[in-house]
C-alpha positions in Angstrom: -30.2 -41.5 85.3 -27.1 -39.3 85.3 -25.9 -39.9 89.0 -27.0 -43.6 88.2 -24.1 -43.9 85.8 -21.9 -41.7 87.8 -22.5 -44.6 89.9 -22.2 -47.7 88.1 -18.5 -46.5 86.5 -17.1 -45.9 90.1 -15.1 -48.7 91.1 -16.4 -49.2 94.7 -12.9 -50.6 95.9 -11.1 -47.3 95.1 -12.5 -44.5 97.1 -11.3 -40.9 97.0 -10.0 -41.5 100.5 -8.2 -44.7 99.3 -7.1 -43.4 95.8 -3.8 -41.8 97.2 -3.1 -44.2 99.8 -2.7 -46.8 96.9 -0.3 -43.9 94.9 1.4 -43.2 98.3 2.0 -47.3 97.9 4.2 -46.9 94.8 8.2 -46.3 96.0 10.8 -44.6 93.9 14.3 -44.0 94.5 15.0 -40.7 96.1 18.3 -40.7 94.6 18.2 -41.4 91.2 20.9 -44.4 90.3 19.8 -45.8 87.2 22.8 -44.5 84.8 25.1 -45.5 88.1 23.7 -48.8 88.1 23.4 -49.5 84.1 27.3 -48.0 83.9 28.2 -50.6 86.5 26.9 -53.5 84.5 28.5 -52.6 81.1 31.7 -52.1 82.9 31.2 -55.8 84.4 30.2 -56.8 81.5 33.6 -55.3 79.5 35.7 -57.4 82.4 33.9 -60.5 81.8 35.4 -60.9 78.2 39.1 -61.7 79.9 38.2 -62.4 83.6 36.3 -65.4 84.5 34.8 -65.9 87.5 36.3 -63.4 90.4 32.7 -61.9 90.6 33.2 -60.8 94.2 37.0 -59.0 93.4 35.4 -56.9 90.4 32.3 -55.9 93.2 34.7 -54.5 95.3 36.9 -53.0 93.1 34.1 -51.3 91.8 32.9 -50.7 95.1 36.1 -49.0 96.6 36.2 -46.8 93.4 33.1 -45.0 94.2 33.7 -44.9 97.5 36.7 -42.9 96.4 39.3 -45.7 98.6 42.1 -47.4 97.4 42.6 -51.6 97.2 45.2 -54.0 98.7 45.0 -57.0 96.8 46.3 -60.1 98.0 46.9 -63.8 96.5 48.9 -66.5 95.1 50.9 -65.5 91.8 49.1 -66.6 88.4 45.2 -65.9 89.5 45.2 -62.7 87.7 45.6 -59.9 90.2 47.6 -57.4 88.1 45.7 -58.4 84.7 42.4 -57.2 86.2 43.8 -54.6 88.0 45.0 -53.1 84.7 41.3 -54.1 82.6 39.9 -52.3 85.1 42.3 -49.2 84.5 41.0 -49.7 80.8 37.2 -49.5 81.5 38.1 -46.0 82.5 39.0 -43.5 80.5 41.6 -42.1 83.0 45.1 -41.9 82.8 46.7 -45.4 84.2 50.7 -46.2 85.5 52.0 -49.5 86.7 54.8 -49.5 89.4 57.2 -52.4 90.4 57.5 -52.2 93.6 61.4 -53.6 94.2 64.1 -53.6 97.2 66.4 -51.0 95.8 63.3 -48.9 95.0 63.7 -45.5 96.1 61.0 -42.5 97.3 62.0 -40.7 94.6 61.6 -43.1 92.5 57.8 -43.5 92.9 57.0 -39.6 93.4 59.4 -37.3 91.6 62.7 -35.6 92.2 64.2 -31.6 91.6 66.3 -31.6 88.7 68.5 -28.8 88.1 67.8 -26.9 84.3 70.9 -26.0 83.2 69.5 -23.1 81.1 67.7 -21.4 83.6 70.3 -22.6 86.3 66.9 -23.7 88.5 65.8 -26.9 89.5 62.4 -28.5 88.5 60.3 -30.9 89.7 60.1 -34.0 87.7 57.1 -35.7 88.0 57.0 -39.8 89.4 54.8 -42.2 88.1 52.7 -41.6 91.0 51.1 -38.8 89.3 48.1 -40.8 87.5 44.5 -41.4 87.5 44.9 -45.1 88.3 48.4 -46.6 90.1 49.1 -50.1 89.7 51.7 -50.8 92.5 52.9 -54.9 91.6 54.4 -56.6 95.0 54.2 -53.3 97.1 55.9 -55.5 99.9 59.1 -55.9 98.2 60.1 -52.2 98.8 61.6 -50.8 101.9 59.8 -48.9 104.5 61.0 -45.8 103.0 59.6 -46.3 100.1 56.3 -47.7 100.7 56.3 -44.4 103.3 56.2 -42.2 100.6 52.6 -43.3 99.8 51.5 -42.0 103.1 50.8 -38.4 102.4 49.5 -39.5 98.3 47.4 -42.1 99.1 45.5 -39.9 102.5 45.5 -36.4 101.2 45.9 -36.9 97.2 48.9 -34.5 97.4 52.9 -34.7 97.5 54.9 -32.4 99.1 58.5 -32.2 97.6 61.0 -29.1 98.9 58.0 -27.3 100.6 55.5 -27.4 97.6 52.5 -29.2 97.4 51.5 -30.8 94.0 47.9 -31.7 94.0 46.8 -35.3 92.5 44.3 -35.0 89.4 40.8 -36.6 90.7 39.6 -39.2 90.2 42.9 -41.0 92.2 43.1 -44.4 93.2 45.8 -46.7 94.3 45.6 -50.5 93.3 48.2 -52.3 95.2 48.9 -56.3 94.8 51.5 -58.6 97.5 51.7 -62.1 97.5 51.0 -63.9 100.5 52.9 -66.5 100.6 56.9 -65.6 99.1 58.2 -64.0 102.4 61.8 -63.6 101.1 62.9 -60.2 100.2 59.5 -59.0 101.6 59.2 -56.2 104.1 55.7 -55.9 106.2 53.5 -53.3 105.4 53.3 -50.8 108.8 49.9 -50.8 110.5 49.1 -47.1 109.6 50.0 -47.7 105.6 47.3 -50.8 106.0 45.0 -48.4 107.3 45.1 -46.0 104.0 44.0 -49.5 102.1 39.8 -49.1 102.3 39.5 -52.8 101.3 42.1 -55.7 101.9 41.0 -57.9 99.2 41.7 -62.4 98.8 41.4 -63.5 95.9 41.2 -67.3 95.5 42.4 -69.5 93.2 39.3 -70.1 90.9 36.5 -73.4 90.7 37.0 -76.4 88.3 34.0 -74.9 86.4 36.1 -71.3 85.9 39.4 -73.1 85.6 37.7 -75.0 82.3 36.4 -71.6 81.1 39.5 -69.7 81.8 41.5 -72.5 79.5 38.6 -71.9 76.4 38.9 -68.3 76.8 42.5 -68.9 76.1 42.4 -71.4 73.5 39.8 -68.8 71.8 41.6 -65.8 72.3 44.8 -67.0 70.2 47.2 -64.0 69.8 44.7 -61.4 71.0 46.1 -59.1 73.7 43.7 -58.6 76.7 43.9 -55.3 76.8 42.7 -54.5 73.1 39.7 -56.6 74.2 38.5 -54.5 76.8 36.4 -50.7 75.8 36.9 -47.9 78.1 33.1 -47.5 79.5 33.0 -44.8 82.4 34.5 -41.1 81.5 36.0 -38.8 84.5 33.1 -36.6 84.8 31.0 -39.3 84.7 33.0 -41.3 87.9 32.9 -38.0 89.7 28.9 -37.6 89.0 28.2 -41.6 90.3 30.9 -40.7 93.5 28.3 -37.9 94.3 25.8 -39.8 93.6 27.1 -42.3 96.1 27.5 -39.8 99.0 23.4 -39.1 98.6 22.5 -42.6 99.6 20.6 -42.4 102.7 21.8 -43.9 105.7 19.6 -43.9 108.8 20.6 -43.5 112.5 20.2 -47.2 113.6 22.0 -48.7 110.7 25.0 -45.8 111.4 24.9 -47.2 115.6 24.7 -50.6 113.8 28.6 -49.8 112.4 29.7 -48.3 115.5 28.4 -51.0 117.9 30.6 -53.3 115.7 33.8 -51.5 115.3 33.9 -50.3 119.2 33.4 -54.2 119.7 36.9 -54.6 117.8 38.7 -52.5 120.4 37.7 -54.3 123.6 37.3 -57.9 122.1 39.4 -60.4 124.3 41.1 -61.8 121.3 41.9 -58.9 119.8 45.4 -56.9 120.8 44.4 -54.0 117.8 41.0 -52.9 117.0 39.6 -51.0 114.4 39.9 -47.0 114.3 37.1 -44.1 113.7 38.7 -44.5 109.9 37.3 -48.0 109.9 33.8 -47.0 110.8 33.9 -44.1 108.2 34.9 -46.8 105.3 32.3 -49.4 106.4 30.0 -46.5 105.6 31.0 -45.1 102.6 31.2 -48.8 101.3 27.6 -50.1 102.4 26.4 -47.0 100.6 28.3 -48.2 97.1 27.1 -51.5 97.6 23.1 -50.1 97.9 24.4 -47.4 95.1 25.4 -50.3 92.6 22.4 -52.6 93.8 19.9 -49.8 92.9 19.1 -48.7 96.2 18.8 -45.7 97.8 19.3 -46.6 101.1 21.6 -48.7 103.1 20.8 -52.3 104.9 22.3 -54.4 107.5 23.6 -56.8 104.3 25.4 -53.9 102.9 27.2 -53.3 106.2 27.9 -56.8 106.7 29.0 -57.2 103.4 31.3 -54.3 104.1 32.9 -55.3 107.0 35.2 -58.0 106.0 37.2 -56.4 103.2 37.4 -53.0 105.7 38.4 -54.7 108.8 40.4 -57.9 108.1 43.8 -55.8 107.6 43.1 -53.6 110.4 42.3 -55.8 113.2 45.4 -57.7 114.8 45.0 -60.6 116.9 46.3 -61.5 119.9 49.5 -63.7 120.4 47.7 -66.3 121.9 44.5 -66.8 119.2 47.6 -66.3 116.6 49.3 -69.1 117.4 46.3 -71.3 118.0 45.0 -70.1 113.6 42.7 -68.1 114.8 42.4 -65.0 112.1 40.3 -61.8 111.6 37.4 -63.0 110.2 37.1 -65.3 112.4 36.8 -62.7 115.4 34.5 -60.4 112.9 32.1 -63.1 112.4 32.2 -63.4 116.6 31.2 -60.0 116.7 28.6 -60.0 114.4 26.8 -62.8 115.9 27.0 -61.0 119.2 25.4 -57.9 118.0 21.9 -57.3 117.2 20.4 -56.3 113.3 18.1 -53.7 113.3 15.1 -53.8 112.2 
């Protein structure tokens, strides 16, 4: 009677032998990115209350901060670039300075100068507004080369070096940088290897009829409020430094990693390309695709997060021949060539 019962409560479809394939069948995140994830959305969610619409610039943003890269944004004047560049300051609880970026701007200016203390007859170094947490540079292509070549050294190894001493940058660091497009007087073009600092060139649009309608009730509603007392602080320092680490854990396989190469070697021998991209390009299509799995939930990286990836990193690094220049060709047109032409894997 005993083993009859034994029997009769055994469920015949789960064997031992089956039992831990079925537990085996249950996947969890090696990595664990919930806090990342949930941070992300309250931080979207604080942005939201001022910023309509501009779902894809706030990704990225978020995207390049994690990846521990700085942003070149680029668009029409009035569409918001240096409001949400400075709510997105706020959502951090980091130290946050805005530069204006003008002709007679000089390097010292932006980093620092010696001045000489009269008490103790030596001179001291006077900190420049690039020493922050977050850098707002408005219309960095209205300063001369000097200038904008004083961001070099800052903006690759976090450091300045004034009169043979190296001042360190407090981490988290991260230069947001708006130009418009179109005004071309007074302008001077950013040189190829500042461009290359930038780990996303980002276009923002000018917004739908449906966000142009909610951007005029947010207004009407809003009255006298100022944006930034609207907006909470939602990601501490140590916190930003724990998610960064977090994203560097996100597994990447072999394939996917050839997947990124094949597509940035392409760049250098493509026919309508004069400029391709450099090993720096690969490295930052990386480290992106793994934010982008990082803020999805994921553990691991996909062909989507590459190819989602590879626009922002590569448009301002690629330069196209005279010839496809002249006939509109641009960048993402040749990226999208290339992407076509090399094979996902599976």
């Amino acid at each position: 009677m005993e083993n009859e019962e034994i029997k009769n409560n055994t469920n015949p479809e789960q064997t031992p032998e089956t039992a831990p394939q079925e537990q085996n069948l249950s996947f969890q995140n090696r990595v664990d990115l919930s806090e990342l994830q949930q941070s992300v959305e309250k931080l979207k969610a604080e942005l939201a209350k001022i910023i309509v619409g501009q779902q894809d610039f706030i990704e990225l943003l978020i995207v390049s901060l994690l990846s521990n890269g700085h942003v070149l944004i680029e668009g029409v004047p009035g569409i918001a670039k240096t409001v949400t560049a400075k709510l997105f300051a706020k959502t951090l609880k980091t130290d946050f300075n805005r530069i204006q970026f003008t002709p007679d701007l000089m390097p010292s200016d932006v980093l620092g100068t010696s001045v000489l203390n009269m008490k103790t007859s030596d001179f001291e170094f006077k900190k420049g507004p690039i020493f922050s947490n977050m850098v707002l540079i408005d219309e960095i292509n209205r300063a001369p080369a000097k200038t904008q070549a004083a961001l070099f050294e800052v903006m690759e190894e976090r450091q300045v070096t004034i009169d043979g001493i190296r001042y360190p940058m407090d981490p988290p660091f991260m230069v947001l940088a708006t130009q418009n497009p179109v005004e071309q007087e007074g302008t001077y073009a950013l040189p190829e290897a500042q461009l290359d600092r930038f780990l996303f060139k980002i276009k923002v649009d000018y917004p739908t009829l449906e966000d142009e309608i909610n951007i005029l009730k947010t207004h009407h509603e809003r009255k006298t409020a100022k944006p930034l007392e609207m907006v909470d602080s939602v990601i501490t320092p140590k916190q930003l430094l724990e998610f960064k680490e977090k994203t560097q854990e996100v597994i990447i396989e072999e394939k996917i990693l050839g997947y990124i190469a094949e597509i940035v070697t392409k760049t250098r021998t493509h026919p309508h390309l004069y400029l391709g991209g450099s090993p720096r390009a690969s490295i930052a299509v990386m480290n992106a695709s793994k934010a982008f799995a990082a803020i999805n939930g994921r553990d691991f990286v996909t062909p989507e997060d590459i190819k989602k990836s590879l626009f922002p990193v590569l448009r301002h690094r690629l330069i196209l021949s005279p010839e496809r220049e002249m006939e509109g060709m641009t960048t993402e047109n040749v990226i999208e060539m290339i992407l076509q032409s090399v094979e996902i894997p599976r």
